[in-house]
N, CA, C and O of each residue as an XYZ file, in Angstrom:
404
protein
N     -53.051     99.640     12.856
C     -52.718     98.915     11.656
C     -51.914     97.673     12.029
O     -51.184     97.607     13.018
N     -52.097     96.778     11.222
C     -51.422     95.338     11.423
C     -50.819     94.542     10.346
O     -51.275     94.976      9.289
N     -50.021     93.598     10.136
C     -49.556     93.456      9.266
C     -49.360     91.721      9.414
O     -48.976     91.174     10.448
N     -49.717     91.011      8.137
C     -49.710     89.476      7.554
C     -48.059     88.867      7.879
O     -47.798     87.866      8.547
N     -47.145     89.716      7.251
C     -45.634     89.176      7.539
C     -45.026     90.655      8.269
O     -45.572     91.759      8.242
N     -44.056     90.375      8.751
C     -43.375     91.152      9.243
C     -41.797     90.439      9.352
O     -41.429     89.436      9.964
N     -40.795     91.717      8.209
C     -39.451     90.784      8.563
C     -38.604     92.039      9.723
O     -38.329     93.225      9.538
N     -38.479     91.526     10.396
C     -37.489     92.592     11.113
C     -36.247     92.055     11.283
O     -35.984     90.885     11.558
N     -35.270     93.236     11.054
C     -34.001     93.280     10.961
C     -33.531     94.579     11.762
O     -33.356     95.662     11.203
N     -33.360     94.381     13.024
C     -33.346     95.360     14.181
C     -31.904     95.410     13.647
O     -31.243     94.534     13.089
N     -31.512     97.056     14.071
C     -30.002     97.211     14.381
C     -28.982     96.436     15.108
O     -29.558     96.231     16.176
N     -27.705     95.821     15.203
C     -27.061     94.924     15.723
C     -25.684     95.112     15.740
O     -25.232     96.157     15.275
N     -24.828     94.128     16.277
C     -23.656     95.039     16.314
C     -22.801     94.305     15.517
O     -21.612     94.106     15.763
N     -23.625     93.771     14.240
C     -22.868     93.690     12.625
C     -21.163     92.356     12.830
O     -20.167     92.180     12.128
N     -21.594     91.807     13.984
C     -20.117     90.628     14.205
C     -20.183     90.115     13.062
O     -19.053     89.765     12.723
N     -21.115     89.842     12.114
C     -21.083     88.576     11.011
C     -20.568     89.538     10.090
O     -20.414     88.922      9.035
N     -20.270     90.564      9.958
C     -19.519     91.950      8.925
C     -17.992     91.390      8.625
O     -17.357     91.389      7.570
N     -17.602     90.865     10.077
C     -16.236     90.812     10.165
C     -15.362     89.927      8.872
O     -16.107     89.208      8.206
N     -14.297     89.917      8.578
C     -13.148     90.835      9.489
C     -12.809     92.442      8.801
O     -12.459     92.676      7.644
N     -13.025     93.363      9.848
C     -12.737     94.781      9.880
C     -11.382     94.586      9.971
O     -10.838     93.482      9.927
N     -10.613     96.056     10.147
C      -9.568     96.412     10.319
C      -9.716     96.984     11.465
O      -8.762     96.652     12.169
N     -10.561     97.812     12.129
C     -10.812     97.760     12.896
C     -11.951     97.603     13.324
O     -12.876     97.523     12.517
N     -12.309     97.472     15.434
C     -13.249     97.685     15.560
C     -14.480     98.763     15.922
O     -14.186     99.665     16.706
N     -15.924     98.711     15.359
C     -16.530     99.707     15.029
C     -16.668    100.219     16.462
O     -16.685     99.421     17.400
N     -16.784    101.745     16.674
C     -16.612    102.529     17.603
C     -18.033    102.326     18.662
O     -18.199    103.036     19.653
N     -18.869    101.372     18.298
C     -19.762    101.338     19.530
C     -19.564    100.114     19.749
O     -19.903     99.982     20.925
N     -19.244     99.169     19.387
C     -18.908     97.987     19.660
C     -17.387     97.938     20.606
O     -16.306     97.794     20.033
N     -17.469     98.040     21.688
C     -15.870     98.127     22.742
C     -16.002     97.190     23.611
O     -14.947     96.567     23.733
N     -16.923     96.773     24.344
C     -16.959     95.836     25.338
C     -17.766     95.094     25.199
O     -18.396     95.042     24.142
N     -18.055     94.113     26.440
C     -19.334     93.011     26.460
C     -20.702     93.893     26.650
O     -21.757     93.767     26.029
N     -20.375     94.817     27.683
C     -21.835     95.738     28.001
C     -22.213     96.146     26.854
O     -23.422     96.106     26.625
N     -21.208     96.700     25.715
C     -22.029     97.481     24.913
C     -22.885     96.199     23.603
O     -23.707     96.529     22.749
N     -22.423     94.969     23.815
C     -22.586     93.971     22.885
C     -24.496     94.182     23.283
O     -25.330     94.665     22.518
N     -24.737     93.647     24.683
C     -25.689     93.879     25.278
C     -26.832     94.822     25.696
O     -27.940     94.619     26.192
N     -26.162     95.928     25.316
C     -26.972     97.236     24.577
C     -27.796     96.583     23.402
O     -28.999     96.338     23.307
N     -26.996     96.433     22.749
C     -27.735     95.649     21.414
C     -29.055     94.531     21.593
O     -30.150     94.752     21.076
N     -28.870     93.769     22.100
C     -29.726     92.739     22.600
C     -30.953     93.466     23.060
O     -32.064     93.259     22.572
N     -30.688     94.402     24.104
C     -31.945     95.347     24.744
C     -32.732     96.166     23.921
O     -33.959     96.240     24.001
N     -31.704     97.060     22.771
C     -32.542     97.783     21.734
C     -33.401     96.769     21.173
O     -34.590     97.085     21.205
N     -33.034     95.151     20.448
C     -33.882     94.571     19.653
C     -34.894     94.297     20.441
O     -35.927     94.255     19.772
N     -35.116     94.045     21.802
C     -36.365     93.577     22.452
C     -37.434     94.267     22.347
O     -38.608     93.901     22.412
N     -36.690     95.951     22.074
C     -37.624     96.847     21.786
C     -38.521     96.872     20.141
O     -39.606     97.158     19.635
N     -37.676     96.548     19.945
C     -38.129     96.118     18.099
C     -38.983     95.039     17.976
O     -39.694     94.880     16.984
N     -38.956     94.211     19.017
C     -39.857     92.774     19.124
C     -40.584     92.892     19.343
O     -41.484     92.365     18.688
N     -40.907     93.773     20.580
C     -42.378     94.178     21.338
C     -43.557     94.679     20.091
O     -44.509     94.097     19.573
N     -42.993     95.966     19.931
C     -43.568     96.124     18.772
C     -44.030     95.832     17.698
O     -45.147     96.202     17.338
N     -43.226     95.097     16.981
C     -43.420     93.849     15.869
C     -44.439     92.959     16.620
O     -45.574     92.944     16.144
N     -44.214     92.255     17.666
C     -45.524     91.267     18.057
C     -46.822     91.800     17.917
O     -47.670     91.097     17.368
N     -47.139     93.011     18.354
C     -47.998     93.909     18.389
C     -48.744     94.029     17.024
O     -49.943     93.997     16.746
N     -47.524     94.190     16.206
C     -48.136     95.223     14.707
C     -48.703     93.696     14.220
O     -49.843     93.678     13.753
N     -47.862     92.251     14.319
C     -48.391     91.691     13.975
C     -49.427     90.738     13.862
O     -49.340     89.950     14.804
N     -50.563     90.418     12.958
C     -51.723     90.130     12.938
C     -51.675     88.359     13.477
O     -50.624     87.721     13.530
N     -52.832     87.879     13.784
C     -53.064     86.277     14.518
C     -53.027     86.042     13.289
O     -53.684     86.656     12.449
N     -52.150     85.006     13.040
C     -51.348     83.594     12.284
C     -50.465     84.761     11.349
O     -50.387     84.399     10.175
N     -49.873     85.913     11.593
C     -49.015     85.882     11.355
C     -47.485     85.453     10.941
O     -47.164     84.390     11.471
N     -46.699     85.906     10.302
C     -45.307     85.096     10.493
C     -44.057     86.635     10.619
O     -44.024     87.724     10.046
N     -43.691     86.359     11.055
C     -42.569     87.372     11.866
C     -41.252     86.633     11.629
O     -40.993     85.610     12.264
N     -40.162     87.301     10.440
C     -38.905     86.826     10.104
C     -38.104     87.892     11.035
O     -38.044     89.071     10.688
N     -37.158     87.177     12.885
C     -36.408     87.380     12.777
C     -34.653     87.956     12.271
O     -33.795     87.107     12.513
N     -34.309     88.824     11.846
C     -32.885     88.317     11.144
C     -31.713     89.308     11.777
O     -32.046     90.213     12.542
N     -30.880     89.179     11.562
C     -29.258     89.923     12.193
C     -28.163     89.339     11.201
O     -27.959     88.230     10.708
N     -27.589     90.499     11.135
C     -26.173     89.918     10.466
C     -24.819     90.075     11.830
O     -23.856     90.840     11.769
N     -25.091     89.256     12.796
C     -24.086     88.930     14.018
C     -24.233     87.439     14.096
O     -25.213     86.791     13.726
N     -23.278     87.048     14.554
C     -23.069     85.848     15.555
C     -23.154     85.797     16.493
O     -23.047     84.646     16.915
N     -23.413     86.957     17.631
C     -23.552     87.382     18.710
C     -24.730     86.100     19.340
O     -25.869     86.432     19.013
N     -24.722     85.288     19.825
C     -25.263     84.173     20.634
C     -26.775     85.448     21.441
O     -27.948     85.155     21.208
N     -26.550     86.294     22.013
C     -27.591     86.884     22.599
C     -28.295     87.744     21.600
O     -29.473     87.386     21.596
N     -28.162     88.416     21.016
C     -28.662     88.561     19.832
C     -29.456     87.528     18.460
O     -30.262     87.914     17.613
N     -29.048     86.563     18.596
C     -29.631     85.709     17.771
C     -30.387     84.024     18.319
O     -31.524     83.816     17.896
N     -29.691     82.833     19.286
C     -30.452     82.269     19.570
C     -31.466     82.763     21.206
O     -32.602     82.346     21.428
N     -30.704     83.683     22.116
C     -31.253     83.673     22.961
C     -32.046     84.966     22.823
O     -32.206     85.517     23.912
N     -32.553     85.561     21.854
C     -33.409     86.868     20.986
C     -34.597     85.568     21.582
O     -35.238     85.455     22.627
N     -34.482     84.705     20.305
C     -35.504     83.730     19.741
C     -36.243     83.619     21.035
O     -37.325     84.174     21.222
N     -35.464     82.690     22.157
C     -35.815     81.746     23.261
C     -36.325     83.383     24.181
O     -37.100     83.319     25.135
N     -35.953     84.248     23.869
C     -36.783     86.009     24.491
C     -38.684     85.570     23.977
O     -39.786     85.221     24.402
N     -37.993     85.892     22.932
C     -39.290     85.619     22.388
C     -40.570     84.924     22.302
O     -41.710     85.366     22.443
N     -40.102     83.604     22.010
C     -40.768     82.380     22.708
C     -41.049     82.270     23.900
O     -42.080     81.617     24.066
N     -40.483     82.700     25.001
C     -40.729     82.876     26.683
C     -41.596     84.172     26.853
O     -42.362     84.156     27.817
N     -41.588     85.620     25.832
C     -42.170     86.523     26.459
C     -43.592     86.625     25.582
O     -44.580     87.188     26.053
N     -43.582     85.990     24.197
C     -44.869     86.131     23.950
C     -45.505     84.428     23.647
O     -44.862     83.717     22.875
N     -46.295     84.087     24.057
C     -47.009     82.837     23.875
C     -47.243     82.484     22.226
O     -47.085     81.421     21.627
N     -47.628     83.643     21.808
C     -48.465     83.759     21.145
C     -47.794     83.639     19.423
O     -48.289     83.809     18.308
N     -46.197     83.192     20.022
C     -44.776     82.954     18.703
C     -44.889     81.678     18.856
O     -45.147     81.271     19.988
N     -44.757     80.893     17.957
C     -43.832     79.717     17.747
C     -42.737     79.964     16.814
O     -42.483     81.002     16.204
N     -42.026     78.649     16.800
C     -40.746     78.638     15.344
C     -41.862     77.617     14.700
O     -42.598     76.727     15.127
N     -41.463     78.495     12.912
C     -41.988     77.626     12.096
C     -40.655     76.756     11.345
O     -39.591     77.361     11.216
N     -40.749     75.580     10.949
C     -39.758     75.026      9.700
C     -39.832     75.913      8.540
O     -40.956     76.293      8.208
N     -38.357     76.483      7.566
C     -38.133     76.561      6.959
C     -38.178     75.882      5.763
O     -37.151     75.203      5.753
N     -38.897     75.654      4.585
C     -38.769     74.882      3.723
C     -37.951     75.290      2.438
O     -38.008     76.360      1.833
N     -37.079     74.043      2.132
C     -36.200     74.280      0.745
C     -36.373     73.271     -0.066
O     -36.669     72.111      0.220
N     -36.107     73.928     -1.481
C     -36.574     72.721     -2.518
C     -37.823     72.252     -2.726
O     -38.836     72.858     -3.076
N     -37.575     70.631     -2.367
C     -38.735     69.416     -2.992
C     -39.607     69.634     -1.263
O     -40.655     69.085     -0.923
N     -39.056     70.256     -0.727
C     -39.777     69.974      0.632
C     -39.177     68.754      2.014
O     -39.535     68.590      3.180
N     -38.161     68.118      1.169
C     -37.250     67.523      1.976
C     -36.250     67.868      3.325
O     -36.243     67.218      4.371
N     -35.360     69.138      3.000
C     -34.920     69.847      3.488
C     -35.462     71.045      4.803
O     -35.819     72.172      4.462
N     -35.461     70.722      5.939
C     -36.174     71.787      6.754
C     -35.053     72.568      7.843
O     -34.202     71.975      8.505
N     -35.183     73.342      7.836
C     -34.500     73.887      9.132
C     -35.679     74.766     10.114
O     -36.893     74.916      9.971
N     -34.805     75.207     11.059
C     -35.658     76.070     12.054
C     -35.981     75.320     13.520
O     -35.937     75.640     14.708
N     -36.339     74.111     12.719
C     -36.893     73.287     14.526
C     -36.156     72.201     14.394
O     -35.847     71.557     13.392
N     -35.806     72.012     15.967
C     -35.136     70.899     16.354
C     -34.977     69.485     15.628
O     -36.011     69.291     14.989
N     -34.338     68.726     15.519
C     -34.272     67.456     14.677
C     -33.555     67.342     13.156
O     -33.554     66.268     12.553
Protein backbone atom coordinates (compact mmCIF):
# COMPACT_ATOMS: atom_id res chain seq x y z
CA UNK A 1 0.00 0.00 0.00
CA UNK A 2 1.07 3.58 -0.76
CA UNK A 3 0.05 6.75 0.01
CA UNK A 4 -0.51 10.51 -2.07
CA UNK A 5 0.59 12.65 1.23
CA UNK A 6 2.22 11.49 4.04
CA UNK A 7 2.69 13.86 7.23
CA UNK A 8 5.08 12.39 9.64
CA UNK A 9 5.64 13.51 12.97
CA UNK A 10 8.25 10.98 14.35
CA UNK A 11 8.79 10.96 18.14
CA UNK A 12 11.40 13.70 19.32
CA UNK A 13 12.79 14.97 22.22
CA UNK A 14 9.92 17.76 22.48
CA UNK A 15 12.91 20.95 23.08
CA UNK A 16 10.25 23.31 21.44
CA UNK A 17 7.81 22.06 24.71
CA UNK A 18 10.10 24.06 26.79
CA UNK A 19 10.26 25.72 29.48
CA UNK A 20 9.67 22.58 31.86
CA UNK A 21 10.45 22.58 35.37
CA UNK A 22 12.16 19.98 34.81
CA UNK A 23 14.04 17.95 32.49
CA UNK A 24 12.16 14.98 30.81
CA UNK A 25 13.78 11.73 32.01
CA UNK A 26 15.08 10.53 28.56
CA UNK A 27 16.32 13.59 27.51
CA UNK A 28 19.92 13.78 29.91
CA UNK A 29 22.67 14.19 27.57
CA UNK A 30 23.86 14.96 23.99
CA UNK A 31 23.92 11.04 23.17
CA UNK A 32 20.54 10.65 24.17
CA UNK A 33 19.45 13.96 22.03
CA UNK A 34 20.91 11.73 19.15
CA UNK A 35 19.03 8.67 19.88
CA UNK A 36 16.32 10.74 18.66
CA UNK A 37 17.69 11.74 15.35
CA UNK A 38 18.42 7.82 14.67
CA UNK A 39 14.82 6.66 15.68
CA UNK A 40 13.40 9.39 13.03
CA UNK A 41 15.64 8.03 10.18
CA UNK A 42 13.82 5.04 10.88
CA UNK A 43 10.46 6.72 10.37
CA UNK A 44 11.87 8.25 7.07
CA UNK A 45 12.90 5.14 5.49
CA UNK A 46 9.70 3.94 5.71
CA UNK A 47 7.65 6.90 4.88
CA UNK A 48 9.83 7.22 1.56
CA UNK A 49 8.80 3.81 0.83
CA UNK A 50 4.99 4.01 1.70
CA UNK A 51 5.20 7.01 -0.31
CA UNK A 52 3.80 7.10 -3.87
CA UNK A 53 5.96 9.02 -7.15
CA UNK A 54 5.04 12.79 -6.92
CA UNK A 55 4.16 12.36 -3.67
CA UNK A 56 4.52 15.04 -0.87
CA UNK A 57 5.88 13.98 2.53
CA UNK A 58 5.33 16.76 5.49
CA UNK A 59 8.30 16.51 7.68
CA UNK A 60 7.43 17.98 11.29
CA UNK A 61 8.90 17.99 15.12
CA UNK A 62 8.08 20.05 17.88
CA UNK A 63 12.18 20.54 18.84
CA UNK A 64 14.69 22.95 17.96
CA UNK A 65 17.09 20.35 18.09
CA UNK A 66 19.30 21.45 14.80
CA UNK A 67 19.81 17.46 14.09
CA UNK A 68 16.51 16.61 14.29
CA UNK A 69 15.12 19.21 12.14
CA UNK A 70 17.50 20.96 9.49
CA UNK A 71 20.07 18.22 9.27
CA UNK A 72 16.83 15.35 9.28
CA UNK A 73 15.98 17.36 5.97
CA UNK A 74 19.70 17.55 4.37
CA UNK A 75 19.45 13.21 5.69
CA UNK A 76 16.96 13.12 3.53
CA UNK A 77 17.75 14.93 0.55
CA UNK A 78 21.32 13.12 0.52
CA UNK A 79 19.77 9.58 1.23
CA UNK A 80 16.85 9.55 -1.06
CA UNK A 81 17.12 11.24 -4.59
CA UNK A 82 13.96 10.80 -5.12
CA UNK A 83 12.85 14.05 -2.21
CA UNK A 84 13.07 17.45 -3.03
CA UNK A 85 11.92 20.63 -0.79
CA UNK A 86 8.85 22.04 -2.11
CA UNK A 87 7.89 26.04 -1.38
CA UNK A 88 5.35 26.55 1.02
CA UNK A 89 2.63 28.78 -0.13
CA UNK A 90 0.68 31.53 1.97
CA UNK A 91 -2.03 33.80 1.10
CA UNK A 92 -2.13 35.63 -2.42
CA UNK A 93 0.82 33.39 -3.31
CA UNK A 94 3.37 36.06 -2.56
CA UNK A 95 4.75 34.72 0.51
CA UNK A 96 6.94 31.39 0.20
CA UNK A 97 9.01 29.62 2.52
CA UNK A 98 10.85 26.26 2.45
CA UNK A 99 13.57 27.04 -0.26
CA UNK A 100 16.36 29.13 -0.18
CA UNK A 101 15.95 32.92 -1.11
Amino acid sequence: ESFHRILLDPPCSALGLRPKLQMDETVQTVQDLRKYAEYQRKFISKAVVLLKAGGIMTYSTCTFHVAENEEMVRHILDEYPCMSLMPIQFGDGDDMIGLPG
